[in-house]
N, C-alpha and C positions, 0 to 999 in steps of 0.2 A: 205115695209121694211121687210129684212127676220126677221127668228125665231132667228138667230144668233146678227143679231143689234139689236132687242128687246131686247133681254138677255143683251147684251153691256150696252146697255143704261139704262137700270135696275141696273143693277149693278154698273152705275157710274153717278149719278143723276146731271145735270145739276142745275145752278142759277136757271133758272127759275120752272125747274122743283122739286126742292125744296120748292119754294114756292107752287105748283100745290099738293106736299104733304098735305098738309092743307084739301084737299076737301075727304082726308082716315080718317078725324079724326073724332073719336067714342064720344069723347064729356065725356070719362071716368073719367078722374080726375084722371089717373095713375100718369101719368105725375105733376098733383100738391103736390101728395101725395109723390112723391119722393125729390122733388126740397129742398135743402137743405136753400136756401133763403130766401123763400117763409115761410118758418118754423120760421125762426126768426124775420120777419120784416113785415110788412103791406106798407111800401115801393114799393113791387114788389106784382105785381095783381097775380103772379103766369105764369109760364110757357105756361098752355093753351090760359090763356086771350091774353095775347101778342101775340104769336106764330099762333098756326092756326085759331083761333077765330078772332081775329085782321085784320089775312091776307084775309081775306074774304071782307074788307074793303078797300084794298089797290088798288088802280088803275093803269094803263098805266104801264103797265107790257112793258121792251124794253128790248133792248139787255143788257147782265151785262159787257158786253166788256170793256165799256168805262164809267168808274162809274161816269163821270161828265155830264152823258147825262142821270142820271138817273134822273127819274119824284120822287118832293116831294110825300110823301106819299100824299093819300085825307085824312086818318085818324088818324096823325100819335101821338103816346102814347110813350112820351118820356121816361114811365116807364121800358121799355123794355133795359134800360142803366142800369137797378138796376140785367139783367141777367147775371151770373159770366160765363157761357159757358162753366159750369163742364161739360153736357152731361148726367146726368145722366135722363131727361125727353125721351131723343131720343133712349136713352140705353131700358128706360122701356118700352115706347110704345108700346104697341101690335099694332096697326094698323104700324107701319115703317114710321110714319108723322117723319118728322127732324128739330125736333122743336128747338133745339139749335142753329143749323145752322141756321134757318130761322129769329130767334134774332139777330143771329150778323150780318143777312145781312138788316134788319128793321133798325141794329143800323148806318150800313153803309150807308141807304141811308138815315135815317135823317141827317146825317154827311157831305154829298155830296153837293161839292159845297159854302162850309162855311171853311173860317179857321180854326183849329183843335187849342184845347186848347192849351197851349204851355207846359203845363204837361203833357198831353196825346201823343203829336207828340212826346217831352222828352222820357219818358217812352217806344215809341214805335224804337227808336233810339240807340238799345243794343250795336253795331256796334262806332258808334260813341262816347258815353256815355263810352265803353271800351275803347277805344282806349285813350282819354283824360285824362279817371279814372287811367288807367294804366302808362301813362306817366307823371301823375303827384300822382300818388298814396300814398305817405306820407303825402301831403297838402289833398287828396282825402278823404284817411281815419280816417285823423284829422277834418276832415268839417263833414262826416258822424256820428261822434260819439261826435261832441258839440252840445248841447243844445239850442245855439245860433241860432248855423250855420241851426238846426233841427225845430226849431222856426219860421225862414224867410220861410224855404222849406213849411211849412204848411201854414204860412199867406198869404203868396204871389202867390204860386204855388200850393197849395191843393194838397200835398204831407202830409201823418201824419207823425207825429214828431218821432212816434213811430212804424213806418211800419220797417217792416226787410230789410235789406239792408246789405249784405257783404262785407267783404274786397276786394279793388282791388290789384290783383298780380302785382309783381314788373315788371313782362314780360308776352308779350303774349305767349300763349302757340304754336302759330306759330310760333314765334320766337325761341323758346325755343326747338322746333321739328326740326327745319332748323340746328340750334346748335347741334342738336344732330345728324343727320345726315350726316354734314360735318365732326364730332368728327368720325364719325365710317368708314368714308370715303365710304359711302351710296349715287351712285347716282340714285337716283329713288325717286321717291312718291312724289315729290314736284314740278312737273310742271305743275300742273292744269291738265287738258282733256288730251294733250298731252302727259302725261305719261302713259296714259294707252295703248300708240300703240310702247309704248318703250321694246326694246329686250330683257330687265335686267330684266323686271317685270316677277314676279310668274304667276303661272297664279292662276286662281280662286278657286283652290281648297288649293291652299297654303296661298292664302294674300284676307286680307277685305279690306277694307274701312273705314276710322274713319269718320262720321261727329261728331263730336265734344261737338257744338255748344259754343252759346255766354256765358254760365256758365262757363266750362273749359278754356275758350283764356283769360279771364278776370280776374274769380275769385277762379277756384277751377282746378287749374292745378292736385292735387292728384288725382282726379277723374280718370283723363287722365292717371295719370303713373299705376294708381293698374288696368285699364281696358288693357292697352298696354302690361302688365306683364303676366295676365292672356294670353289674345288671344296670346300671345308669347309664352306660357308656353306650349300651346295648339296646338303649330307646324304652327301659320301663321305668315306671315309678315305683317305688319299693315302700309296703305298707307295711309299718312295727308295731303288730299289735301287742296290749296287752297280754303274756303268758305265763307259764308254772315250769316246772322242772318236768321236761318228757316222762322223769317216774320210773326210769330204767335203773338208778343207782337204786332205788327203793326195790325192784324185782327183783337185782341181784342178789340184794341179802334178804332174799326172802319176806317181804313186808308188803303181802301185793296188796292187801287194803289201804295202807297210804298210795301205795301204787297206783291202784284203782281211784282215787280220791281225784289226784293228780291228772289223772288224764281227762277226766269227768271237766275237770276246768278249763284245760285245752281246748277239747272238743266244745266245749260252748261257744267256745273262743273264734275257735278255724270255720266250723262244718258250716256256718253262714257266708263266709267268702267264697268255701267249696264249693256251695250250691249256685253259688252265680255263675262260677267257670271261673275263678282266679285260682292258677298255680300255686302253691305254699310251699318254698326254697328254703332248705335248712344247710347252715354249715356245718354242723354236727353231725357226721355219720349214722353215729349212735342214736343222735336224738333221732333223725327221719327213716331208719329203721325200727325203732320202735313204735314211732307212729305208724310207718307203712306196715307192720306184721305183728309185732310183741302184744300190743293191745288186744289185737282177737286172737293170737293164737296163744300168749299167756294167761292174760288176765280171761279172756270166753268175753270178749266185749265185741257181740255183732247187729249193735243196734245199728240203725240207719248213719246217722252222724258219725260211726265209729268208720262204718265202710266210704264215707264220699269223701271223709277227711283222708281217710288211706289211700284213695284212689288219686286224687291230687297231691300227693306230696311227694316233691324230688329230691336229692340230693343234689346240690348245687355244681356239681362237675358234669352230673348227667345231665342237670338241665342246660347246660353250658353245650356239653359236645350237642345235645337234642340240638341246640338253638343252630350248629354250624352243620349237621346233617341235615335242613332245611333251609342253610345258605343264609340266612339270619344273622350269623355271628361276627360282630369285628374282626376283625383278624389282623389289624394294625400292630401286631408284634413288633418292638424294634428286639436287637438282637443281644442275647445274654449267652456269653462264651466262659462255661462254668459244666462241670459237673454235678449231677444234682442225683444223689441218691434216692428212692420211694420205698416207702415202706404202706402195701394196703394192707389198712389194717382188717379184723375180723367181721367185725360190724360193717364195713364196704363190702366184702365177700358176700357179706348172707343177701345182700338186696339182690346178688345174681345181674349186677349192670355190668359187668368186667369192670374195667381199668379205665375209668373213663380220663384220671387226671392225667395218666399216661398217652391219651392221644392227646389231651388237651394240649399238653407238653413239646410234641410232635410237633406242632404249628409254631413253636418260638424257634426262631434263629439262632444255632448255635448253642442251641440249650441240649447236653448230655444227658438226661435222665435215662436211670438205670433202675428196674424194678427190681430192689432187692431178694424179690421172690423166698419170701421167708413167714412160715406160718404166721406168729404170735408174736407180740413184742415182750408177752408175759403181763402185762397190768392189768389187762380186762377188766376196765374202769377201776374199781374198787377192791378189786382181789389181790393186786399185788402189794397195796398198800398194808395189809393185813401184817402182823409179825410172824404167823404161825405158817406163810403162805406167801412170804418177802423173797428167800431165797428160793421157791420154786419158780416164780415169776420171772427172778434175773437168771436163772439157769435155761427158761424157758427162750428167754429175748438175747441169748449170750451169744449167739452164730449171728444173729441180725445186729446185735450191736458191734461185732468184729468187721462185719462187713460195714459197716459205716463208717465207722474209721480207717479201714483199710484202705478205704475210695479217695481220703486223701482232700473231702468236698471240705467246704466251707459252710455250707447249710446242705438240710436235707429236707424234705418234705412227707407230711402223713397228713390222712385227712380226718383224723379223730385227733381230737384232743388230749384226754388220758394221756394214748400212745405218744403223741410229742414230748408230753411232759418226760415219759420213761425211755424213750430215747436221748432225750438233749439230756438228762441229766447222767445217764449211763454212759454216753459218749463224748459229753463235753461239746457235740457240734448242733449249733442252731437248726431246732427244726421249723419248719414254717407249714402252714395250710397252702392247698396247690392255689387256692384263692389268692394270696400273697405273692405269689411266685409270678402268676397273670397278669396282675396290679403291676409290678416289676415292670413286666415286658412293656405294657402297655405306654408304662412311661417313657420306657426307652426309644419306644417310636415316636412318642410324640415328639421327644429332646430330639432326634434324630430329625424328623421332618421340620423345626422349627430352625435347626441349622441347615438344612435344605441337601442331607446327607440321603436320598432317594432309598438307596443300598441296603441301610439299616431298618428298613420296614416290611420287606421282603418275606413275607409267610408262609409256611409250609419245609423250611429248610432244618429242624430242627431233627434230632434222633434222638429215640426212646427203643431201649434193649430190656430184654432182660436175664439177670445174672448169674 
């Protein structure tokens, strides 16, 4: 093998070779000292015990291709279900073990081969779950918010009564994209792959890519218009393809063959735009982590289309600050005199961009943002919704949610979804996407220069601490 697939393969670890990280590990206890879980419950043995400690234990190592061909563990520790797959053990490791990843794949091959709870498969079913929530969304959000309806969910289905759960939108927001683009009489951005070898299209230095995700089509259409305003505002045209559910709520509970399913349709989707040079902007954390890394280093997905579509896809704050590190960026901020709490979430952490929404923040007027600097907010997408795994999760987010209301804000800001959900409903205070917070300013300067108040457009005056 040359010095060049070394490096490849280094740098894109396979299943198996995930679990071969196991034999790097120092035996430090970084990794338990982090673990936000492990902190509040005697439930989970901690991150090392499970992870590389365990895997020492585990036999008949196959191919991960085909998950129904995978061998029962010999030793298998069903405590390893109690890992939320925040990331932060694989984050701290000094040796580079990837012990999150090596949990959820411990948790998928206990899983392999058995029925999946009918909560968990539920849960991991974003896609279908919208679609039904959204077409029946009055009867939807009337069952989510009785006590009744909240009551069976947890007796029956080991959902808690009291897990965050959003409203469903009256429409999807594909729907609502298609609408708008026949309104503007726009043919382009809506034919799947095949638009991207269409004549009308910009090319890549003028138009991104939205992936969306399953928050926005379902439940949080604003999210979509104040990111769409922005990157418009900013001189591109923003293309809405057709997509699927990024496939991470499905990794979580263990189901990487729907997992794997899902992604497979994505990448049909994206790796044609990729290959032209169009960027691919997600407001979902979560989702453009998963596509940026969960894909090859969970699932072992390193075809071609797997790696061009990772290699262009941003997070929409990173592509934001990118755009103003190359003087690119608006910076028409008018000015918002507010305290603004931040909570980055775990899935921000793993991409390794720092804090991008907190310099973003820095450039508004008069805007207080203060990075709550607090691990977990405890939901980890799907984990905390769990009944057996409810109060771990609010015990986990109890110091971040004290701080939030301590601050006294009126809204506060995260840039994963879940997490807002488990904040605002924990603390009673509005939380927003730093996308939203942007859109804000942005207006405020226009109001500001269209009353000819110069003053309130002034960029660069803003402060971002942290706590």
């Amino acid at each position: 093998m040359s010095i060049a697939e070394l490096v490849a393969e280094a740098a894109a670890p396979s299943m198996e070779q995930v679990g071969y990280s196991s034999d790097q590990c120092l035996k430090c206890n970084v990794c338990n000292t982090v673990c936000p879980v492990m902190r509040v419950t005697d439930k989970f043995p901690g991150p090392k015990y499970v992870g590389p400690q365990a895997a020492r234990f585990r036999s008949g190592r196959t191919s991960p291709v085909q998950i129904k061909d995978w061998p029962i563990l010999a030793s298998p520790d069903v405590t390893v279900d109690y890992c939320s797959g925040c990331g932060w053990c694989t984050a701290a490791c000094p040796a580079g073990v990837k012990i999150a990843e090596m949990n959820s794949q411990s948790r998928a091959r206990l899983r392999a081969g058995h029925r999946p709870k009918l909560r968990d498969w539920g849960l991991s079913q974003t896609d279908l779950v919208g679609r039904v929530g959204v077409l029946f969304s009055p009867i939807g959000n009337w069952a989510l918010s009785n006590r009744l309806v909240r009551w069976v969910m947890e007796t029956f289905f080991g959902i808690h009564r009291k897990a965050p759960f959003p409203k469903f939108s009256r429409r999807t927001y594909q729907s609502v994209w298609k609408r708008r683009l026949k309104k503007r009489d726009i043919s382009l951005a809506f034919a799947g792959a095949g638009s991207a070898r269409a004549t009308s299209l910009p090319g890549p230095d003028k138009a991104v890519v939205y992936f969306h995700g399953c928050a926005v089509n379902y439940y949080e259409p604003h999210v979509a218009n104040a990111a769409i305003s922005i990157l418009e505002r900013n001189g591109f045209q923003v293309i809405v393809p057709p997509q699927a559910c990024c496939g991470l709520p499905a990794i979580s509970n263990g189901l990487y063959a729907d997992a794997r399913g899902k992604a497979h349709k994505n990448l049909e989707i994206l790796a044609d735009y990729a290959r032209k040079g169009y960027k691919i902007v997600g407001t979902s954390t979560s989702c453009t982590h998963t596509i940026k890394a969960e894909y090859r280093e969970m699932l072992d997905m390193h075809d071609d289309d797997t790696e061009v579509v990772a290699n262009a896809t941003w997070d929409i704050c990173e592509f934001l600050l990118d755009l103003h590190d190359h003087g690119r960026l608006d910076t028409g901020f008018g000015r918002l005199d507010e305290d603004l709490p931040y909570h980055a979430p775990c899935q921000l952490r793993s991409h390794g961009i720092g804090l991008p929404a907190m310099d973003l923040f820095a450039l508004v007027p008069g805007l207080r943002a203060r990075d709550m600097d607090h691990d977990c907010c405890g939901i980890a997408g799907t984990y905390g919704m769990k009944k057996e795994k409810y109060d771990i999760a609010q015990s986990v987010g109890r110091p971040l949610f004290d701080k939030v209301r301590a601050s006294g804000a009126s809204e506060a800001a995260c840039d994963s979804e879940t997490c807002r959900w488990q904040i605002e409903k924990a603390t009673s205070v509005r939380t927003k996407h730093p996308v939203e917070i942007l859109a804000a300013a942005y207006l405020a300067g226009d109001r500001a220069r269209a009353a000819g108040d110069g003053a309130g457009s002034a960029a660069g005056s803003g402060a971002a601490t942290v706590n």
